[in-house]
N, CA, C and O atoms as CSV, one atom per row, in Angstrom:
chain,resi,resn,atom,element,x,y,z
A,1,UNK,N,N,-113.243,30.305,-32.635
A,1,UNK,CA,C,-112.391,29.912,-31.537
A,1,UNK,C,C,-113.254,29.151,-30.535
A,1,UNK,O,O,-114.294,29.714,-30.193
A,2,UNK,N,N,-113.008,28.085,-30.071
A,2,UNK,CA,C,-113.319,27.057,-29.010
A,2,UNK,C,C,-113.322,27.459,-27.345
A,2,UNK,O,O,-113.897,27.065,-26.331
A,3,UNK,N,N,-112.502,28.300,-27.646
A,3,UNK,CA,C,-112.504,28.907,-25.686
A,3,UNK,C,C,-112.896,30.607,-26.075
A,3,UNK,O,O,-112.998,31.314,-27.078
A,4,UNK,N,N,-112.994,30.693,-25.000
A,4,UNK,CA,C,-113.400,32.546,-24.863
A,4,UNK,C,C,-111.768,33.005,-25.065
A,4,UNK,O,O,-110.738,32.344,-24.936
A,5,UNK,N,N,-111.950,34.159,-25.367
A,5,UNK,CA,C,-111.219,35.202,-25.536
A,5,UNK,C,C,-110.069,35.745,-24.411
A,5,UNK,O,O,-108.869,36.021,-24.410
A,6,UNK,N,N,-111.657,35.712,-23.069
A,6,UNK,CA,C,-110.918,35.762,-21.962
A,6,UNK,C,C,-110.189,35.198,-21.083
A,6,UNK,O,O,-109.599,35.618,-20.088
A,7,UNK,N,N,-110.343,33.751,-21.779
A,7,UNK,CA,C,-109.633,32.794,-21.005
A,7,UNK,C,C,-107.960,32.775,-21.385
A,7,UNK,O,O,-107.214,32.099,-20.677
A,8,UNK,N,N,-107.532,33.384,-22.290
A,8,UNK,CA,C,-106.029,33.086,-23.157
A,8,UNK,C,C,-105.449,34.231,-22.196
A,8,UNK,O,O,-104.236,34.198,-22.404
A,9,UNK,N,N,-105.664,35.036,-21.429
A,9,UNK,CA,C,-104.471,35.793,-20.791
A,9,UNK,C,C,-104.079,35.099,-19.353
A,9,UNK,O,O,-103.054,35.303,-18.702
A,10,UNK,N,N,-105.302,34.124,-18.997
A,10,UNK,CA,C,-105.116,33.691,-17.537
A,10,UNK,C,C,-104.152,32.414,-17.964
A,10,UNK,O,O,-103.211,32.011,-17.280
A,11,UNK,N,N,-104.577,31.857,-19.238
A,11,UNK,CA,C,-103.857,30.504,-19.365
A,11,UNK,C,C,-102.502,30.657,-20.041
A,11,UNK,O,O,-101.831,29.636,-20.193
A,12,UNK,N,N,-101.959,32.007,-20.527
A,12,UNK,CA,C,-100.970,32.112,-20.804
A,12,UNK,C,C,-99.896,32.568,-19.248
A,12,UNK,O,O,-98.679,32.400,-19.164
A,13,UNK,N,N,-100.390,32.886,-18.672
A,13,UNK,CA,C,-99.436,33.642,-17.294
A,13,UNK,C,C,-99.722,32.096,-16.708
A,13,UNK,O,O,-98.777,31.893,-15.945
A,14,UNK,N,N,-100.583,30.918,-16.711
A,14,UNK,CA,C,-100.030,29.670,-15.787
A,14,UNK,C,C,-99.194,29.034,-16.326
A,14,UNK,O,O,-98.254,28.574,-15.678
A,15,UNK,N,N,-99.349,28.802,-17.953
A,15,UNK,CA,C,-98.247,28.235,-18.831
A,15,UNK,C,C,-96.937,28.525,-18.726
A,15,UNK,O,O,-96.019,27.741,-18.968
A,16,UNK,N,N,-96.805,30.050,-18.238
A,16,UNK,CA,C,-95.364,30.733,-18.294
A,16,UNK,C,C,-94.889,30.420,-16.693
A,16,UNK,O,O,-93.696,30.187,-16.500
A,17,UNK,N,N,-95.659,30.418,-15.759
A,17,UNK,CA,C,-95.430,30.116,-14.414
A,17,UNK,C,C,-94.989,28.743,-13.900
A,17,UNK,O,O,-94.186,28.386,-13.037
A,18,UNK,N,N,-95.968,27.978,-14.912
A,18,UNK,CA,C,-95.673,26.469,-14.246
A,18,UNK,C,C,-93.982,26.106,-15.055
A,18,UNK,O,O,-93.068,25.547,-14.449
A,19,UNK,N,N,-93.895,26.577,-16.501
A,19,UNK,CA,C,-92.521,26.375,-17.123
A,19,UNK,C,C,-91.617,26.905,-16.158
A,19,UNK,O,O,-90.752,26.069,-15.896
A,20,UNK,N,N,-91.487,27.919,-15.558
A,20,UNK,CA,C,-90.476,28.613,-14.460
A,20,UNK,C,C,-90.588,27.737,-13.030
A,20,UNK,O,O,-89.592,27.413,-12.384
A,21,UNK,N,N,-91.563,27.505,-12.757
A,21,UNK,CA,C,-91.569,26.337,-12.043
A,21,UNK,C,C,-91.093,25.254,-12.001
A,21,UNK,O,O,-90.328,24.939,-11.089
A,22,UNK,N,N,-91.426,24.436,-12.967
A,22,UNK,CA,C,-91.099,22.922,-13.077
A,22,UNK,C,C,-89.631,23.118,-13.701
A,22,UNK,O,O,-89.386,22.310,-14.597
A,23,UNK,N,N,-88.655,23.987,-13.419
A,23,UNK,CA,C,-87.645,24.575,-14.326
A,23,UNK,C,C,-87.698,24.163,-15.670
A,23,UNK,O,O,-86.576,23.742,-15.952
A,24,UNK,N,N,-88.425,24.082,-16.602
A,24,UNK,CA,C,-88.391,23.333,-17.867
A,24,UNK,C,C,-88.073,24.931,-18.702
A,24,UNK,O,O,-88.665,24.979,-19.780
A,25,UNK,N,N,-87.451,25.895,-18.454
A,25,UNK,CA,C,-87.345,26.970,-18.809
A,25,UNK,C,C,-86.435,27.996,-17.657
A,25,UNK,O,O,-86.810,28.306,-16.527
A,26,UNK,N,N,-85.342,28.335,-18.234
A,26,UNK,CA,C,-84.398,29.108,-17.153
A,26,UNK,C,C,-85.286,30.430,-16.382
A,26,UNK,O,O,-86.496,30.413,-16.606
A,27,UNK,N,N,-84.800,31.480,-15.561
A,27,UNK,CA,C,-85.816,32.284,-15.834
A,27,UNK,C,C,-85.147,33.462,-17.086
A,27,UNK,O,O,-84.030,33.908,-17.351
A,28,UNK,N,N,-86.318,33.602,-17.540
A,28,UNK,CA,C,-85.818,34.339,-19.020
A,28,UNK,C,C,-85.049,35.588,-18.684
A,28,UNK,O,O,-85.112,35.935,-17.505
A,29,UNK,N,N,-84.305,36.357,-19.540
A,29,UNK,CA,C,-83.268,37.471,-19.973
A,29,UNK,C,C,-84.710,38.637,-19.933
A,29,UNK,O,O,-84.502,39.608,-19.205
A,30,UNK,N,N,-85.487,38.625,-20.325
A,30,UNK,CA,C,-86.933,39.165,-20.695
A,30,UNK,C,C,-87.982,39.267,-19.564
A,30,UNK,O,O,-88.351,38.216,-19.040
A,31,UNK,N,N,-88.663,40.842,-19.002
A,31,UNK,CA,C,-89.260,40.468,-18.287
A,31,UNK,C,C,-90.514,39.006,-18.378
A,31,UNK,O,O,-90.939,38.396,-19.359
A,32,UNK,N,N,-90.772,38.867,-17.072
A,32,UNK,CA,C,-91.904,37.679,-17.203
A,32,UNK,C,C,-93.170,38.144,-17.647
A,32,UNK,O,O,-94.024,37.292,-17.893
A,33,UNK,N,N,-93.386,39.113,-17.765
A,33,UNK,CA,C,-94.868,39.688,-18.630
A,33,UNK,C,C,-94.760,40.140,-19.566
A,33,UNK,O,O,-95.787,40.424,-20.183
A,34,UNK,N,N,-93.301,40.470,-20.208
A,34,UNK,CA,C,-93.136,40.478,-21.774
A,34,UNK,C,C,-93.540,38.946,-22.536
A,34,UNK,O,O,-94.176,38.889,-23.588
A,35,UNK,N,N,-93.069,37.819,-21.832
A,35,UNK,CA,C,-93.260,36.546,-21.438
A,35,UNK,C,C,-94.355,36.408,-21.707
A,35,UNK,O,O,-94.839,36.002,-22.763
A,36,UNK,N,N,-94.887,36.760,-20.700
A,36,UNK,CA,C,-96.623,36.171,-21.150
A,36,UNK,C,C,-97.483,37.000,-22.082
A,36,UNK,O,O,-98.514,36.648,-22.655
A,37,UNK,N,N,-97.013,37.884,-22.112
A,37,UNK,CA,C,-97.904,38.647,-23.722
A,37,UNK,C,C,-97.624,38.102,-24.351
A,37,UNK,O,O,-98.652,37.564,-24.761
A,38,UNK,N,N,-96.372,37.527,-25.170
A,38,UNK,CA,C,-95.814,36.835,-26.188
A,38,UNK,C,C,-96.571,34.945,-26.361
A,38,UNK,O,O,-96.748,34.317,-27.405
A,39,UNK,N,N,-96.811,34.578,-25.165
A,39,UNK,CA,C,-97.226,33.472,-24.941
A,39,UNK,C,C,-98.621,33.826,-25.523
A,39,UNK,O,O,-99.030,33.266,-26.540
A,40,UNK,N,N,-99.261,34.656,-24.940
A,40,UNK,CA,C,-100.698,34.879,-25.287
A,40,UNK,C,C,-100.975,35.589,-26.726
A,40,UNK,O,O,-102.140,35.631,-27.122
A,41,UNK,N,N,-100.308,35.948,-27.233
A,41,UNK,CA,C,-100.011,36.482,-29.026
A,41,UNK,C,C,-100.023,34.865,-29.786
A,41,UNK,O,O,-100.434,34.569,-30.908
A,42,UNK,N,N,-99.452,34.026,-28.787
A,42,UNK,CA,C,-98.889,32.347,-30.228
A,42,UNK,C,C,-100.131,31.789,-29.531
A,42,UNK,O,O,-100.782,31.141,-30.350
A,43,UNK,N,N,-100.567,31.798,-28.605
A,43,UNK,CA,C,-101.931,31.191,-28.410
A,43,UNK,C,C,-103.513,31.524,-28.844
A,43,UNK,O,O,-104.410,30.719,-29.095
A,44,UNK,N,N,-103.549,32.962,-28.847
A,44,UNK,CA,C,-104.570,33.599,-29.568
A,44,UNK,C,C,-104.286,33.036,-31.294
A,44,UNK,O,O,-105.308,32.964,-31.976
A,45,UNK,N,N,-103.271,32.745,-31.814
A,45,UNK,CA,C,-102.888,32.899,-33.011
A,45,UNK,C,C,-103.216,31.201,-33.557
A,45,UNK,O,O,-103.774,30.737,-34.551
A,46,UNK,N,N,-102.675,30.708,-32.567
A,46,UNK,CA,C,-103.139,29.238,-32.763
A,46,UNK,C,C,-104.478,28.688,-32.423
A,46,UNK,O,O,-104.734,27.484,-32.471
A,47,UNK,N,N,-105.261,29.546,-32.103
A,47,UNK,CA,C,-106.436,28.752,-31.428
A,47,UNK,C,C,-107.719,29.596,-32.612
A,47,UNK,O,O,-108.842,29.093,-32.576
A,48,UNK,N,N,-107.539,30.648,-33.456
A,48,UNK,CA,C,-108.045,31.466,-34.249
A,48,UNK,C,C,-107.449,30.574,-35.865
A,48,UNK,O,O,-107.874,30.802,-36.998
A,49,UNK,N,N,-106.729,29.894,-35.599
A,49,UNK,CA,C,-106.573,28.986,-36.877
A,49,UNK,C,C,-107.661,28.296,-37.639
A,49,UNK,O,O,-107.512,27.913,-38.800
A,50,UNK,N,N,-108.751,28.154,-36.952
A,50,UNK,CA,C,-110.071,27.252,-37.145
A,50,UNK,C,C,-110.856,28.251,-37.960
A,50,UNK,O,O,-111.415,28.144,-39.051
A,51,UNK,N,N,-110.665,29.809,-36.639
A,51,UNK,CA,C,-111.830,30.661,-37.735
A,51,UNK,C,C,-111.281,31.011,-38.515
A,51,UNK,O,O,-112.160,31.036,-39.377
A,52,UNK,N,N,-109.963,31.530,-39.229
A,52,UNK,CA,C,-109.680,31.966,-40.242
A,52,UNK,C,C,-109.721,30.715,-41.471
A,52,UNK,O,O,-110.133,31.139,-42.550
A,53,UNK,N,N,-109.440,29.597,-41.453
A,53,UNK,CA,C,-110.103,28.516,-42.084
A,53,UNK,C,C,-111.481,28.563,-42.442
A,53,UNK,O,O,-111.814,28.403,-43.616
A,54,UNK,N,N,-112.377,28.785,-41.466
A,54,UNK,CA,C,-113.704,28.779,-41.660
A,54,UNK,C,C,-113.862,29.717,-42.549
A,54,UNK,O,O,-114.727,29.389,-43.362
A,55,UNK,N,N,-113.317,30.938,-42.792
A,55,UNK,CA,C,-113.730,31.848,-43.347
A,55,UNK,C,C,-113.488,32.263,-45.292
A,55,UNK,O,O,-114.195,32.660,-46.218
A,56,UNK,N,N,-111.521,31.709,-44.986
A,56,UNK,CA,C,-111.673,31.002,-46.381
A,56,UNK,C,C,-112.453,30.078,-46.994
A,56,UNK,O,O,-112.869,30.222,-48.144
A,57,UNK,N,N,-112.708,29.018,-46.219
A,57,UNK,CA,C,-114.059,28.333,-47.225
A,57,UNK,C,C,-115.577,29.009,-47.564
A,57,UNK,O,O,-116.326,28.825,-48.524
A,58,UNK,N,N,-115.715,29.907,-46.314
A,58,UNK,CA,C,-117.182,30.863,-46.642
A,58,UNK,C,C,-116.758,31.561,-48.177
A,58,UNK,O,O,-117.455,31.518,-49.190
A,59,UNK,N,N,-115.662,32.089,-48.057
A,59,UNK,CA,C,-115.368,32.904,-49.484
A,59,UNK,C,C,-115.323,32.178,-50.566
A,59,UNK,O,O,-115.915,32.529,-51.586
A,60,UNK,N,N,-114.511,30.904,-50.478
A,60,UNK,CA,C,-114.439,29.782,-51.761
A,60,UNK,C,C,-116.277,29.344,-52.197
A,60,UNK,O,O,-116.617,28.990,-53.326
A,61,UNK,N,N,-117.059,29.460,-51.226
A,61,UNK,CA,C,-118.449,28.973,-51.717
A,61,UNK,C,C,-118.975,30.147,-52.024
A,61,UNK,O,O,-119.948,29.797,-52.692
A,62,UNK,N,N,-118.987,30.911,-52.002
A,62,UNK,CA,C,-119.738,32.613,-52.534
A,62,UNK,C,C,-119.826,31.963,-54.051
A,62,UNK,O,O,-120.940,31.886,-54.569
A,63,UNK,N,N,-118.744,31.529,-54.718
A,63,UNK,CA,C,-118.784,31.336,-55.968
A,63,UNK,C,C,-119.740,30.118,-56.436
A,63,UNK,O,O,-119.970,29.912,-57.628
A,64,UNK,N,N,-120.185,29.461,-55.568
A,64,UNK,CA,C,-121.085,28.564,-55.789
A,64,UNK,C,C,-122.801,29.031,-55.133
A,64,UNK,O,O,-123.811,28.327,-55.146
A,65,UNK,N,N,-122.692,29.989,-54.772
A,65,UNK,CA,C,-123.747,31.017,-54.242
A,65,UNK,C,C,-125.341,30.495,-54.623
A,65,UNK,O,O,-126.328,30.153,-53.971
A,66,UNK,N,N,-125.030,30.625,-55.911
A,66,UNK,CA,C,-126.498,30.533,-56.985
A,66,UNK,C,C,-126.850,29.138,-56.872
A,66,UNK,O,O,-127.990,28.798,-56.555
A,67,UNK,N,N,-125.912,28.300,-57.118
A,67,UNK,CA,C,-126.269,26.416,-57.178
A,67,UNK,C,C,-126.709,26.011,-55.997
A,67,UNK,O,O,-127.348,24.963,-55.899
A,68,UNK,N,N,-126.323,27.072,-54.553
A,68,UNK,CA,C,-126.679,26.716,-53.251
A,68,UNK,C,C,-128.386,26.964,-52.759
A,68,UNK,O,O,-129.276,26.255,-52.289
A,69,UNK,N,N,-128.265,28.107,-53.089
A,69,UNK,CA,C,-129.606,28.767,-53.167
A,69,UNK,C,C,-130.900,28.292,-54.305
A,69,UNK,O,O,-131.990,28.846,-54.161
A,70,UNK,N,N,-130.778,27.555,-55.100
A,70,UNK,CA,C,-131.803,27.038,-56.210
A,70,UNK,C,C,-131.436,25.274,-55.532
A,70,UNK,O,O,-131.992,24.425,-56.228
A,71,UNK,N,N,-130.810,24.818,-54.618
A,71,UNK,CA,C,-131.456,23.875,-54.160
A,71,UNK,C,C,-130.154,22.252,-54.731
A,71,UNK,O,O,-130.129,21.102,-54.292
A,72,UNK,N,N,-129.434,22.805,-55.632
A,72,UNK,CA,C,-129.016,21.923,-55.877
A,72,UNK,C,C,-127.537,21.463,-55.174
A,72,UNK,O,O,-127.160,20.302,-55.338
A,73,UNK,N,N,-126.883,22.221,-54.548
A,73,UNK,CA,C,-126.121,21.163,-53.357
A,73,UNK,C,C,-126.454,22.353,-52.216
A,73,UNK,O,O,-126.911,23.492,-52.120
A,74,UNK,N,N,-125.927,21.328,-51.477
A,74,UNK,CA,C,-126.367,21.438,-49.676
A,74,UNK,C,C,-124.748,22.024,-49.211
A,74,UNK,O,O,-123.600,21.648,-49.450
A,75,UNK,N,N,-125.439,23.269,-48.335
A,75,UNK,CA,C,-123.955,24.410,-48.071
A,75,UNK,C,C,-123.219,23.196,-47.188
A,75,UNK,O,O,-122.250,22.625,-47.689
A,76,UNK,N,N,-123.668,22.840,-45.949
A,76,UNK,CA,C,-123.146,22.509,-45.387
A,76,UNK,C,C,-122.400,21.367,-45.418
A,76,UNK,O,O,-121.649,21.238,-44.452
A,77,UNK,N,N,-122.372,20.214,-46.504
A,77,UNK,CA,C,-122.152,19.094,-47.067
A,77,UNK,C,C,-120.997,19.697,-47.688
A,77,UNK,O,O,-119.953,19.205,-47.260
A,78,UNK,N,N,-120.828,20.668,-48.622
A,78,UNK,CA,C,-119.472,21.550,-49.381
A,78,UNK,C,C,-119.071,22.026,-48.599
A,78,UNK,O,O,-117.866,22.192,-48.788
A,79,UNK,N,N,-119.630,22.673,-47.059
A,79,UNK,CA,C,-118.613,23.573,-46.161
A,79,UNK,C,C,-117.779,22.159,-45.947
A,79,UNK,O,O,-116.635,21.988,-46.368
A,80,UNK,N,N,-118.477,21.269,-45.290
A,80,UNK,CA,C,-117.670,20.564,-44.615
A,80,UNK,C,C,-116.045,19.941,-45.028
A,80,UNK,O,O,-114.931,19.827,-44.516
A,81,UNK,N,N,-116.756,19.646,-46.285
A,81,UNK,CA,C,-115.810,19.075,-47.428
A,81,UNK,C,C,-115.206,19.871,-48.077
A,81,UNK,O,O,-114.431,19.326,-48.863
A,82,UNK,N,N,-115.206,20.650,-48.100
A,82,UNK,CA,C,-114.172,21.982,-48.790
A,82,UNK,C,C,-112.942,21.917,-47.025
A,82,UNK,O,O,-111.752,21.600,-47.001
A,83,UNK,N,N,-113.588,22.225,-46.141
A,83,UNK,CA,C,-112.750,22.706,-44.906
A,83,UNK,C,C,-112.067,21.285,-44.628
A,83,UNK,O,O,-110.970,21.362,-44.076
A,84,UNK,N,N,-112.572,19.912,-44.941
A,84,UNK,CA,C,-111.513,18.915,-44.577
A,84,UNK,C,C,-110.386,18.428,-45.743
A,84,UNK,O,O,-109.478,17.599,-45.818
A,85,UNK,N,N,-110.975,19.404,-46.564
A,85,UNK,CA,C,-109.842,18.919,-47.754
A,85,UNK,C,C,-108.513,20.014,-47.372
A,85,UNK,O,O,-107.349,19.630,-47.260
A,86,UNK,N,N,-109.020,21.611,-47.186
A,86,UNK,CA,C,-107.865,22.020,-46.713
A,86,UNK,C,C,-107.584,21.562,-45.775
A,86,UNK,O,O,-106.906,20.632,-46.212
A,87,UNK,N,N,-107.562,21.464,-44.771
A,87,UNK,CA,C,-107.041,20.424,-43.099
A,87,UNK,C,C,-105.731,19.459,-43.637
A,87,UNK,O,O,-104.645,19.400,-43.059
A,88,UNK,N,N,-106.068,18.775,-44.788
A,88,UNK,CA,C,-105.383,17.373,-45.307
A,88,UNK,C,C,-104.426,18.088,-46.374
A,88,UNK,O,O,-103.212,17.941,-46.519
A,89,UNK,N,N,-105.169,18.766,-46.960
A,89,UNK,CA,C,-103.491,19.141,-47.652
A,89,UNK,C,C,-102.816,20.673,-47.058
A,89,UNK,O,O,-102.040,21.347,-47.735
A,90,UNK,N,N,-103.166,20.957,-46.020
A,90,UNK,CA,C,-102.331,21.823,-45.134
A,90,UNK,C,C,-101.344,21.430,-43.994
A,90,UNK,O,O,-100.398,22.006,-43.456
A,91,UNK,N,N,-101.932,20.245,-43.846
A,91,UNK,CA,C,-101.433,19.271,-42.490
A,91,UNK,C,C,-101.982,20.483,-41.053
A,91,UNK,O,O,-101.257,20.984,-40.194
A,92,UNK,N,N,-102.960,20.592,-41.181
A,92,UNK,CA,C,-103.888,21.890,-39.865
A,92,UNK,C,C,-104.674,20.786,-38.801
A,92,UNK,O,O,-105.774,20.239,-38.883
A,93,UNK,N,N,-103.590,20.719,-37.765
A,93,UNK,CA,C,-104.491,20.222,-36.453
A,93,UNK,C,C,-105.637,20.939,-36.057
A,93,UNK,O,O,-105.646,22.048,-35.521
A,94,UNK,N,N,-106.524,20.292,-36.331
A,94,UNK,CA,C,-107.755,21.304,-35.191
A,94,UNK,C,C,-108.110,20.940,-34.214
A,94,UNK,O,O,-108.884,21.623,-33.544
């Protein structure tokens, strides 16, 4: 993840504030801090998209483990290229 951890509860309660604000959102049926937990659940979720990506490709190269380690391809040349091939056929903004 690209931002701290701690930053997604402050930026979810301005997101939900400025929408009630700028009326671009009625005020909800739902309290406003049910509101922003929910905001901060799709934002934690979207912004953790990168590491859980990252992590499937760590697992897809385990299997290439041995060829990495005796020298004959370079991890980071296959991380890269393993992780932009899923990106392209996932359609995954990062």
């Amino acid at each position: 993840m690209r931002i701290p951890k701690s930053w997604v509860p402050s930026m979810a309660e301005h997101i939900v504030e400025n929408l009630i604000k700028k009326e671009l959102i009625e005020e909800p049926d739902v309290p406003v801090n049910t509101l922003i937990e929910e905001t901060e659940k799709l934002l934690l979720d979207e912004l953790m998209v990168e590491d859980r990506l990252n992590e499937e490709v760590r697992q897809f190269l385990r299997k290439y483990e041995s060829d990495i380690e005796k020298g004959r391809l370079d991890y980071r040349k296959l991380f890269d290229m393993t992780k932009q091939k899923l990106v392209r056929e996932r359609n995954i903004v990062l």
